[in-house]
C-alpha positions in Angstrom: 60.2 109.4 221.0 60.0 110.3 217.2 61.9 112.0 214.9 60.2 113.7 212.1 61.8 114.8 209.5 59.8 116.7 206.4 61.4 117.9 203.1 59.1 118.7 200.2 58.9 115.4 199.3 58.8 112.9 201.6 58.5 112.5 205.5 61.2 110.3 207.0 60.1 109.2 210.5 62.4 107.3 213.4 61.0 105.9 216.0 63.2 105.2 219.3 63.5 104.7 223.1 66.3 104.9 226.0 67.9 101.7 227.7 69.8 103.2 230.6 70.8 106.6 228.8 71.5 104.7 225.4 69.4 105.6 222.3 67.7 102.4 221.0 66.4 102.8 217.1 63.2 101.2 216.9 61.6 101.9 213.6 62.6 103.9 211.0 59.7 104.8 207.7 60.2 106.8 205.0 57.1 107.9 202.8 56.7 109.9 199.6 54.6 113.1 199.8 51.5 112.9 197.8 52.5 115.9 196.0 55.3 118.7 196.5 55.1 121.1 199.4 55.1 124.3 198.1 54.1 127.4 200.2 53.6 130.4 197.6 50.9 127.9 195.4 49.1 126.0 198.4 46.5 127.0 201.1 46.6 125.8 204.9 44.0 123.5 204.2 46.0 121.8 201.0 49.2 121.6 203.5 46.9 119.6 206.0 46.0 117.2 203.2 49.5 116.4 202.0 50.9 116.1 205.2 48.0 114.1 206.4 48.3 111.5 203.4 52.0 111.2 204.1 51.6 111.1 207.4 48.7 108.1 207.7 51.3 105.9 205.0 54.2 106.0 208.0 51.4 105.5 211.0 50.7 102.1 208.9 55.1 101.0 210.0 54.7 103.8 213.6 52.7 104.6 216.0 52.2 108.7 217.2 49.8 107.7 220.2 51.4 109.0 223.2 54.6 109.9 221.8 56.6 112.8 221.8 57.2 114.0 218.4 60.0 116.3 217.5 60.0 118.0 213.7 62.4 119.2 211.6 61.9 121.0 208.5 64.3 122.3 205.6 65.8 125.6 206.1 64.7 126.9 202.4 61.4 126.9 204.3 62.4 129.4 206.8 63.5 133.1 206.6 67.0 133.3 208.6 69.4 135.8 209.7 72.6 135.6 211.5 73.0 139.2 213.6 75.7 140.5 216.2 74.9 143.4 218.3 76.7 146.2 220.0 77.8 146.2 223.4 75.5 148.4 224.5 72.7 146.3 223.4 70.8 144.3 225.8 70.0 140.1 224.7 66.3 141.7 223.9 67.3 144.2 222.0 69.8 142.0 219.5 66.3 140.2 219.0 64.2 142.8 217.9 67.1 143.7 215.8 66.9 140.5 214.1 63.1 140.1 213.9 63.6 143.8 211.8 66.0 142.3 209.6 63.9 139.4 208.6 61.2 141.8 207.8 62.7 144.1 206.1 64.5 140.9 203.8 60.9 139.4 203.5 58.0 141.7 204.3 54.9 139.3 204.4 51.6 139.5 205.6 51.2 136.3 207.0 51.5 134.8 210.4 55.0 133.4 211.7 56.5 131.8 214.4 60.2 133.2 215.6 62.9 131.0 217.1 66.4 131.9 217.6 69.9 130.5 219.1 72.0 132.8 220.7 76.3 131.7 221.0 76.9 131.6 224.7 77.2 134.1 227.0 80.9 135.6 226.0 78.6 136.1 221.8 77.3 138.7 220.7 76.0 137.2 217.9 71.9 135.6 217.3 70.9 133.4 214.9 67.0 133.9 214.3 64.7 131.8 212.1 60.8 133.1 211.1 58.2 130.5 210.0 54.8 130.8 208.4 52.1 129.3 210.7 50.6 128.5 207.4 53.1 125.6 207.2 53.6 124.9 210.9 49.8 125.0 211.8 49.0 122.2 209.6 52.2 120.2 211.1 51.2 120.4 214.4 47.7 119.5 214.1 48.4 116.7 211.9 50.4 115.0 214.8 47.8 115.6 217.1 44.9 114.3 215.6 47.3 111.3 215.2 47.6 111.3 219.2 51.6 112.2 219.2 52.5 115.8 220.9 54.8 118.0 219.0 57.0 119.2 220.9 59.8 120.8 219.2 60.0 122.1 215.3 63.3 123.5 213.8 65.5 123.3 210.5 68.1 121.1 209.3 70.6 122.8 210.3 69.8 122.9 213.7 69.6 119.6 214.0 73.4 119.4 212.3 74.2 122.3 215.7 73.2 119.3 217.7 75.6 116.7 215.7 78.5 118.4 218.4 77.4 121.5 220.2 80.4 121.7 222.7 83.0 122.0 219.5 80.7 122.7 216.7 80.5 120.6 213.3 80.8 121.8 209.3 78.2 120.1 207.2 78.2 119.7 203.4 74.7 118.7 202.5 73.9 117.6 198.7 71.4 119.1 196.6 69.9 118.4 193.0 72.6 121.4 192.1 75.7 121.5 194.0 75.9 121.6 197.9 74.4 123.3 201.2 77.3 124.5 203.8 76.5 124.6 207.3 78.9 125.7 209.6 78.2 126.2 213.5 80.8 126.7 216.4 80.6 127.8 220.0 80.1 131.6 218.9 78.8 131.5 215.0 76.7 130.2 212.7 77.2 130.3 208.9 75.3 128.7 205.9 75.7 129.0 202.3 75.2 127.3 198.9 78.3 126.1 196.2 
């Protein structure tokens, strides 16, 4: 299995495998980015070229053939909102609800892809991320053509969930100007900036 993680930088890649339940870290590469990712100034096909550069400089220490590659991407990349519903509302109907509040923050015309985390079955409360397929697209065919299969793509942060889901984990991430704050428990998710 891989790990792939992209900021606007760089790609940082790990590479392991299981020895009777216990991860094993095999490789581990990490590649500077031709140029910067950004969204609002470049077009699918100028995302496909950065990614593809950085991501033939980390095939040269791993190998994607066959593997199962699962992506993780910053969270300033993403749209987010963190919603609870009313008691009356069904689990469909907190979505929706969320989905509206994303577009309302950020009307676009572009394509996205929708994820979202709900807290357990005693929450009412969704957490709900939107991503342009103009950035995911690119990702996903990159991998492929290099014969791995994408199989999962989130943020950061929900990667940091996965640090200690049964109790939940507080995260202080540094920045070039202060800190990121991630904070997720059984029945809540919070993020900020200081």
């Amino acid at each position: 299995m891989i790990h792939l993680s992209i900021s606007d930088s760089h790609l940082l890649c790990l590479q392991w495998s299981e020895n009777n339940g216990n991860p094993i870290l095999l490789s581990v590469s990490n590649k500077a980015l031709p140029k910067t990712l950004n969204l609002v100034e470049q077009s699918e096909n100028e995302i496909i070229s950065v990614i593809n550069a950085g991501l033939h400089l980390v095939r040269e220490d791993i190998s994607f053939e066959g593997q199962q590659v699962y992506v993780t991407i910053p969270d300033f990349f993403t749209n987010s909102v963190f919603v609870s519903s009313d008691e009356d509302m069904t689990e469909n109907d907190t979505w929706d609800f969320a989905l509206w509040s994303i577009k309302q923050r950020w009307p676009s015309d572009s394509k996205v892809e929708n994820f979202g985390r709900s807290f357990g079955e005693n929450s009412n409360n969704l957490y709900a991320i939107s991503i342009s397929t103009t950035f995911t697209e690119p990702i996903k065919m990159a991998i492929q053509e290099l014969g791995g299969e994408p199989i999962w793509m989130g943020t950061e942060s929900s990667v940091f969930y996965g640090l200690n889901p049964t109790q939940g984990c507080t995260v202080f991430f540094i920045n070039k100007t202060g800190y990121n704050y991630y904070q997720f428990s059984q029945s809540s998710f919070q993020s900020g900036i200081a």
